[in-house]
C-alpha positions as a Markdown table, in Angstrom:
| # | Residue | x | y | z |
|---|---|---|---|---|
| 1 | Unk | 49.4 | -227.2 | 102.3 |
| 2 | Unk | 46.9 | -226.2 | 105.1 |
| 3 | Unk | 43.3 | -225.9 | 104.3 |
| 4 | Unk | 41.7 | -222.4 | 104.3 |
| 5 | Unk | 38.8 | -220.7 | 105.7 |
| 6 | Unk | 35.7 | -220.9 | 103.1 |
| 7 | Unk | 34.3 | -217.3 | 103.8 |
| 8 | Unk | 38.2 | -215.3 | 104.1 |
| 9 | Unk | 40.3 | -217.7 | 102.6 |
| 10 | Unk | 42.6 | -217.4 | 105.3 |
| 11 | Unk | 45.0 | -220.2 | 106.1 |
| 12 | Unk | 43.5 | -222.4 | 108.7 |
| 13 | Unk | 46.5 | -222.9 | 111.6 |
| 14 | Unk | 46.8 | -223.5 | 115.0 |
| 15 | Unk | 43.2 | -223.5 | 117.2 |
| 16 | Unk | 40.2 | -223.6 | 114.3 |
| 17 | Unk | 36.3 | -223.3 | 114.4 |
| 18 | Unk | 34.4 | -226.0 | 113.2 |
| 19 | Unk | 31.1 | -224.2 | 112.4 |
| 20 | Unk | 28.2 | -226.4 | 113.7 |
| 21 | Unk | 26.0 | -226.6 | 110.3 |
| 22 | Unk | 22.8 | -226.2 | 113.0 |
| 23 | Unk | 23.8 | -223.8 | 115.3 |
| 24 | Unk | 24.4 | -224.9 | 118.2 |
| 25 | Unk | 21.5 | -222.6 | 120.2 |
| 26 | Unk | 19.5 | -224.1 | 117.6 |
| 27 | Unk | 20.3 | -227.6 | 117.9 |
| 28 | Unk | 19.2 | -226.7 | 121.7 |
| 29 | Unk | 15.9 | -224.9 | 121.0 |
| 30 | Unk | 14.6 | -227.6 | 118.8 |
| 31 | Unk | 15.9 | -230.2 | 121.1 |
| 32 | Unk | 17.6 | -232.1 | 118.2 |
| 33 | Unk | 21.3 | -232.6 | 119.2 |
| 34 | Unk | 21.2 | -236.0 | 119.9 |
| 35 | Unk | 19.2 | -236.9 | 116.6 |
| 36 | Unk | 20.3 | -238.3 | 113.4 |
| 37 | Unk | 20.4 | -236.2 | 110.3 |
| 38 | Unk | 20.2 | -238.0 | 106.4 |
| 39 | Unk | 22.5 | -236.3 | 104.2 |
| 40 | Unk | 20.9 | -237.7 | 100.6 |
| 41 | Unk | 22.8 | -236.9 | 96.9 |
| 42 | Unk | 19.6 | -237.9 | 94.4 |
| 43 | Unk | 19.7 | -237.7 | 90.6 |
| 44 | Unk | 17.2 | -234.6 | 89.0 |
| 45 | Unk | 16.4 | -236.8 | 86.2 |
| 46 | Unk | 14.9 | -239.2 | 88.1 |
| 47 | Unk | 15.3 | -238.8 | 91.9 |
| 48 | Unk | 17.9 | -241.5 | 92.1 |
| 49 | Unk | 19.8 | -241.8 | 95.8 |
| 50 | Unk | 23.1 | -241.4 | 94.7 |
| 51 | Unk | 24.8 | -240.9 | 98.4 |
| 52 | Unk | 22.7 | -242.2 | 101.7 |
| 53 | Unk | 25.2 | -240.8 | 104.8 |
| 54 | Unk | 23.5 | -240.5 | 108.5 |
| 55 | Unk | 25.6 | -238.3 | 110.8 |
| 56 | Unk | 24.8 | -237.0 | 114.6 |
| 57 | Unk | 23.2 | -233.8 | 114.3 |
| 58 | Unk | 25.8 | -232.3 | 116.6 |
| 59 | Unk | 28.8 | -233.9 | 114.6 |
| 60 | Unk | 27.7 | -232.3 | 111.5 |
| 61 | Unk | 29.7 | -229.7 | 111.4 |
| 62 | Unk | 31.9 | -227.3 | 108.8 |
| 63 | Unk | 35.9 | -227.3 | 110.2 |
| 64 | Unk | 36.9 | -224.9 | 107.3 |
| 65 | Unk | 35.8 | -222.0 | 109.2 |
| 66 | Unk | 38.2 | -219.8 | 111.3 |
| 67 | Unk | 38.0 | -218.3 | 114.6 |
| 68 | Unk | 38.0 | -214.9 | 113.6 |
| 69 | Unk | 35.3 | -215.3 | 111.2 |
| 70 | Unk | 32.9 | -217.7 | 113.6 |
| 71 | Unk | 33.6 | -215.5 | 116.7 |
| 72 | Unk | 33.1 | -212.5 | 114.6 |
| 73 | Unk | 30.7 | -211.1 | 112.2 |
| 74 | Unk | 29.2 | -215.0 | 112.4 |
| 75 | Unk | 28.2 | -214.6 | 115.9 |
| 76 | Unk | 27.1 | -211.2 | 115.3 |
| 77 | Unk | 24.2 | -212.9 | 112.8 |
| 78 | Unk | 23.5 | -215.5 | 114.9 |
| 79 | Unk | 22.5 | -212.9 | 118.2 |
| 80 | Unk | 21.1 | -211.0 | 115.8 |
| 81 | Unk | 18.3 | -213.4 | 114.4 |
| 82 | Unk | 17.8 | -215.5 | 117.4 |
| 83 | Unk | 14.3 | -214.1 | 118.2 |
| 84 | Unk | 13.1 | -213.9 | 114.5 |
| 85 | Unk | 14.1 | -217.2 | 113.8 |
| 86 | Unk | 12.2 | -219.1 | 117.3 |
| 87 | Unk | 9.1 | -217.0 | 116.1 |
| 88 | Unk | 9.1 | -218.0 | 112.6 |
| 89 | Unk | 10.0 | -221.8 | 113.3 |
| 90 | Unk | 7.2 | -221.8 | 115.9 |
| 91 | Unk | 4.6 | -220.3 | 113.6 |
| 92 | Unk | 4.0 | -217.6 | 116.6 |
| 93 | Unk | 4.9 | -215.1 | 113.7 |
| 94 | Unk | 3.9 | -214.7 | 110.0 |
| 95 | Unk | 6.6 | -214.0 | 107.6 |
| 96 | Unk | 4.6 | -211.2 | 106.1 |
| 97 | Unk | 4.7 | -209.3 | 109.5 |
| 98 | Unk | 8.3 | -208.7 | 109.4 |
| 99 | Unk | 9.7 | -205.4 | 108.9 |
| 100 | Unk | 12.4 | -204.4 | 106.4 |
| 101 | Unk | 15.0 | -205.1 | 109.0 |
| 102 | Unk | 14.0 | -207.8 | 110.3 |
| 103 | Unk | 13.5 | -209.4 | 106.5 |
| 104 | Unk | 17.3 | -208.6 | 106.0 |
| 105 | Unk | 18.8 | -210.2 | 109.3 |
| 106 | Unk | 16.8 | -213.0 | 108.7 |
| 107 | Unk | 18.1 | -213.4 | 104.6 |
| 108 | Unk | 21.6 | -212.8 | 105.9 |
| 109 | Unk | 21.5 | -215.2 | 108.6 |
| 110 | Unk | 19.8 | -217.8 | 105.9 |
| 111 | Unk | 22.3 | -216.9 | 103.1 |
| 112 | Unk | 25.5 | -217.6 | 105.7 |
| 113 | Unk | 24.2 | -221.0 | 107.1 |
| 114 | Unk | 22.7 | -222.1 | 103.4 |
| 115 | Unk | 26.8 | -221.7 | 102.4 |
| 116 | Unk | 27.9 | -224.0 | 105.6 |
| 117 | Unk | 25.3 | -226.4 | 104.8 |
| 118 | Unk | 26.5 | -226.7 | 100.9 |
| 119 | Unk | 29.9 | -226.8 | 102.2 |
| 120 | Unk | 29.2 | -229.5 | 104.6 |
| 121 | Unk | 26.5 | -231.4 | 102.4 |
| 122 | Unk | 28.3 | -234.6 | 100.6 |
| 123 | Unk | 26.7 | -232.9 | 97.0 |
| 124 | Unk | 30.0 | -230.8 | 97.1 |
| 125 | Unk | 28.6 | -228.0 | 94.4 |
| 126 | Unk | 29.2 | -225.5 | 96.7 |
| 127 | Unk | 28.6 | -221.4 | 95.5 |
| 128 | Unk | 31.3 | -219.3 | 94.0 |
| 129 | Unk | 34.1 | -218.1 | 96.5 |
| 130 | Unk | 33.8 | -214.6 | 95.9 |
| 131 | Unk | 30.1 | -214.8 | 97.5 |
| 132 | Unk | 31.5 | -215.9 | 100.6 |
| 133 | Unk | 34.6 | -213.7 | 100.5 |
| 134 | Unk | 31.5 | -211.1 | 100.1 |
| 135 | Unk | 29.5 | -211.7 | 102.9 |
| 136 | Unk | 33.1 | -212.4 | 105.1 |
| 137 | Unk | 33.7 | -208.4 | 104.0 |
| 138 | Unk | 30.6 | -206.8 | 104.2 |
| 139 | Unk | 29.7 | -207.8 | 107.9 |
| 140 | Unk | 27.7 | -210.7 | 106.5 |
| 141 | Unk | 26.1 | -208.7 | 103.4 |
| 142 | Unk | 24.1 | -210.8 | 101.0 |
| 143 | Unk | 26.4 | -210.8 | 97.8 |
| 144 | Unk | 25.0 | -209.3 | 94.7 |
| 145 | Unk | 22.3 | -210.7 | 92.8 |
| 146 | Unk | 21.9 | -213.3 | 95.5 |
| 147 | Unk | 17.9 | -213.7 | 96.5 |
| 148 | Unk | 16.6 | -215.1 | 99.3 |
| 149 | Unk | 13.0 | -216.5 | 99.7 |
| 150 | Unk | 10.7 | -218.0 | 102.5 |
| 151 | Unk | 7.2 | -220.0 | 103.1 |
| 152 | Unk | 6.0 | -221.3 | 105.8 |
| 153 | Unk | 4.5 | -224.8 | 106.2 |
| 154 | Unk | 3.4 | -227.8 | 107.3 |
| 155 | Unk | 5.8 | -228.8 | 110.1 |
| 156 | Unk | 7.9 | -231.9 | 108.6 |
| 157 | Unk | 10.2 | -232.4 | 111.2 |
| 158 | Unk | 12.8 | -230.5 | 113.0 |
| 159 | Unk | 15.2 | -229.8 | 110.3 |
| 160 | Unk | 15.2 | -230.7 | 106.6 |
| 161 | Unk | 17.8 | -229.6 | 103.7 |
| 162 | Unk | 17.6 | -229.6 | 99.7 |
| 163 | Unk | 20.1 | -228.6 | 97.2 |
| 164 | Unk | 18.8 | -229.2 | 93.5 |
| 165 | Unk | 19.5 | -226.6 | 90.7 |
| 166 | Unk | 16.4 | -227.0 | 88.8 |
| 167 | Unk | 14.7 | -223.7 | 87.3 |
| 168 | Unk | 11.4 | -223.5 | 85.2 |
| 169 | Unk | 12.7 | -221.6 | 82.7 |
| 170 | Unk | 10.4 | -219.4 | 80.6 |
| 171 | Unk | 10.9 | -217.3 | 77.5 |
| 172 | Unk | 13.2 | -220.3 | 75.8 |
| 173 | Unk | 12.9 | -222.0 | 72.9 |
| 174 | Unk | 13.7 | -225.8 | 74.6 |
| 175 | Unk | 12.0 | -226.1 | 77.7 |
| 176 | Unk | 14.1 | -226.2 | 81.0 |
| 177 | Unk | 17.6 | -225.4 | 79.6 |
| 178 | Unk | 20.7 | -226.8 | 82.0 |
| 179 | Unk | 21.3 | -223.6 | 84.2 |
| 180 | Unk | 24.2 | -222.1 | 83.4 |
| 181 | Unk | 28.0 | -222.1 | 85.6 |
| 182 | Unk | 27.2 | -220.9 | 88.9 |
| 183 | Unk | 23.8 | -220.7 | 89.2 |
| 184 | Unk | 22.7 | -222.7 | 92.5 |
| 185 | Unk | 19.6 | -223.5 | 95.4 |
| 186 | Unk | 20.0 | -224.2 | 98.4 |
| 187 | Unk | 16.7 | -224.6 | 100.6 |
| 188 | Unk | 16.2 | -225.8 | 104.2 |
| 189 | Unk | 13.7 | -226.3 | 106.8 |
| 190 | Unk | 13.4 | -225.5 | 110.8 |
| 191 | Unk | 9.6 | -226.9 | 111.6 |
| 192 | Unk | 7.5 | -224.4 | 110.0 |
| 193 | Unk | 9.8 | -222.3 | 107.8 |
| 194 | Unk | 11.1 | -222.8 | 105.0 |
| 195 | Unk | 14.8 | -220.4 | 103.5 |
| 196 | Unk | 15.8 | -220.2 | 100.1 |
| 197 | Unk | 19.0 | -219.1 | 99.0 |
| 198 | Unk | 19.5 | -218.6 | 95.0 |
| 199 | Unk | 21.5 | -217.5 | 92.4 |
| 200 | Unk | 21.0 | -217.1 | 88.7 |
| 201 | Unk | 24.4 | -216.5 | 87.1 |
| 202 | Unk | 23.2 | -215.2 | 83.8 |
| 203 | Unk | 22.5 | -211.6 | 84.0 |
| 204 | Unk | 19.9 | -211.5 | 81.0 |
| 205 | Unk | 17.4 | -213.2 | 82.7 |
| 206 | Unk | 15.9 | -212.9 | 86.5 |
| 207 | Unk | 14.3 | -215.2 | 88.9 |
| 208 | Unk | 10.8 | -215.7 | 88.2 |
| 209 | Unk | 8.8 | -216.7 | 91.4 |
| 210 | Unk | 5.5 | -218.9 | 91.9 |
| 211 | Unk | 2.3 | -217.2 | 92.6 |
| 212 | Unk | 1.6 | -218.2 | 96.7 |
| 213 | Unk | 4.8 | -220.1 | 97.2 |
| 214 | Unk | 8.3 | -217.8 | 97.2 |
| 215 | Unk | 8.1 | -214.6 | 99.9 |
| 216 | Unk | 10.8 | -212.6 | 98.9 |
| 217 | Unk | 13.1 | -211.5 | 101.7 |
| 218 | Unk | 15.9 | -210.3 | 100.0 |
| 219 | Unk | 16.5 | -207.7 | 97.4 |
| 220 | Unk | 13.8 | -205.3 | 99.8 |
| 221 | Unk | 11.4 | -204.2 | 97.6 |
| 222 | Unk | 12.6 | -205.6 | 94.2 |
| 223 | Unk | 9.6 | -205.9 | 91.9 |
| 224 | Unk | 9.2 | -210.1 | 91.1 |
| 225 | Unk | 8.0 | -211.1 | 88.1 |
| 226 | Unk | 5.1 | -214.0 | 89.0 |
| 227 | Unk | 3.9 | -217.3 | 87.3 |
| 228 | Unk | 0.8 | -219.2 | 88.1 |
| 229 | Unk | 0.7 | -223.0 | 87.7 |
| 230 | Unk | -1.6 | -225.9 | 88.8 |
| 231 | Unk | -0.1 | -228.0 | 90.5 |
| 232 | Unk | -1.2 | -231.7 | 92.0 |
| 233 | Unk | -1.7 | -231.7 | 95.8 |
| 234 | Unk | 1.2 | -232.3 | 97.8 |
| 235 | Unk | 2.1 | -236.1 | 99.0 |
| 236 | Unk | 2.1 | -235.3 | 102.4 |
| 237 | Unk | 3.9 | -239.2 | 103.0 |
| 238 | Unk | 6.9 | -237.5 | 101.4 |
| 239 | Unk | 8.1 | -235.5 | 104.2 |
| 240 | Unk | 10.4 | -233.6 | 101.8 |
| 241 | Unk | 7.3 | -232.7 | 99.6 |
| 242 | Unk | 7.0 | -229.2 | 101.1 |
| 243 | Unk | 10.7 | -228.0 | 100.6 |
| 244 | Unk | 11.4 | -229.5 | 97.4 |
| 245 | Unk | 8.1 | -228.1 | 95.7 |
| 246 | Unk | 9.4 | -224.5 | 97.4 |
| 247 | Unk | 12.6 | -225.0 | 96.1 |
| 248 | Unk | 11.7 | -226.2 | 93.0 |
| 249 | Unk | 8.8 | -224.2 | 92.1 |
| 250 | Unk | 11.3 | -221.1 | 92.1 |
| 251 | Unk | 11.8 | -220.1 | 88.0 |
| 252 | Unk | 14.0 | -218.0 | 85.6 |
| 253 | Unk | 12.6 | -215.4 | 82.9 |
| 254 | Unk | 14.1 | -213.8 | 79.9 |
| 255 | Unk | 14.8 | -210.0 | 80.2 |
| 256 | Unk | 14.0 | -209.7 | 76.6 |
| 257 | Unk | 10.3 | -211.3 | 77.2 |
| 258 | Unk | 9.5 | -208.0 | 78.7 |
| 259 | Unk | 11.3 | -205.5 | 77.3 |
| 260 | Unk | 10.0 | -204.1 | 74.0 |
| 261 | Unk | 12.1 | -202.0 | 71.5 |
């Protein structure tokens, strides 16, 4: 049985796409196609390296893409956050400067290659098909009740990638509760900015972001409820320390916390 395409589920016959995970003007701008990429599977309890794989940055690549779909509304993203992106990785530009539109290419562009890079990353907890058949059908639409956030940062390095689905969760009864089916990160890194594609499956509670660390990009203008924490300063030897505390900084709330009868 042939494979399929992962965003229109489409069989995948004949001539396919295999969708470079860094795009490949990317791989060019940053000057990285020749470098090696880690693609590292770690416990959450304890950090543990389950999987250790190095791959050529421009053989890491997702072949479960189709023509139509890369060639299409794919390529339309790419063109269409091309400059926002080289200003942002640069640090030429402050997130905080960009305007509605701009916010909305750029959380498109991050939600589409956050789902090539889960697809292509060896954790293989990839996001529910329906939010790529979304995105595939809505001219690359983030799907519903999707958020996407952004930082930037110390630069770390040309490219760096996290998926781990932990949530401070607030307004339970045991601290930190598994997340429920469904519910996913998936944060990367290009120099100086950080993208943060996540999903919260239960509807009776919301993302809950950390004072100074999440931007919100996508929903525009959706009113984030805020926590403030201490935390330790970062280990700057740990050149993951930045993305991992953005990515797992970002919490869940109860509804029910805040509404009153």
């Amino acid at each position: 049985m042939p494979r399929s395409c992962v965003f229109c589920d489409k069989p995948l016959t004949g001539v396919r796409a295999k969708e470079h995970v860094i795009p490949q003007w990317l791989m060019d701008y940053l000057g990285i196609t020749d470098d090696k990429l880690s693609l590292a599977v770690a416990q959450s309890v304890d950090n543990a390296i389950l999987v250790d794989r190095k791959v050529d940055t421009a053989s890491f690549v997702e072949g479960r893409v189709c023509e139509k779909c890369n060639h299409g509304w794919m390529s339309d993203l790419e063109t269409a956050a091309m400059d926002i992106l080289k200003s942002l990785i640069e640090g030429r530009r402050n997130i905080l400067t960009l305007s509605d539109d701009e916010g909305t290419t750029l959380a498109k562009w991050a939600t589409k290659t956050g789902y090539v890079i889960s697809h292509a990353s060896p954790l293989k907890k990839t996001p529910d098909p329906s939010h790529l058949r979304y995105m595939k059908d809505n001219a690359g639409a983030v799907p519903p009740r999707v958020e996407v956030f952004s930082q930037q940062s110390t630069n770390t390095g040309d490219f760096r990638q996290i998926q781990r689905n932990q949530w401070p969760h607030f307004g339970e009864p045991v601290p930190n509760p598994a997340p429920p089916p469904g519910t996913y990160k998936i944060g990367f890194q290009f120099r100086s900015l950080m993208l943060l594609i996540a999903y919260w499956s239960d509807p009776k509670s919301t993302p809950m972001i950390s004072a100074g660390i999440q931007i919100p990009l996508w929903p525009i203008n959706k009113l984030h409820i805020t926590y403030h924490n201490q935390l330790p300063p970062l280990n700057m030897d740990d050149l993951m320390a930045p993305l991992d505390r953005f990515c797992s900084t970002l919490g869940v709330c109860d509804m029910d916390v805040f509404i009153t009868p």
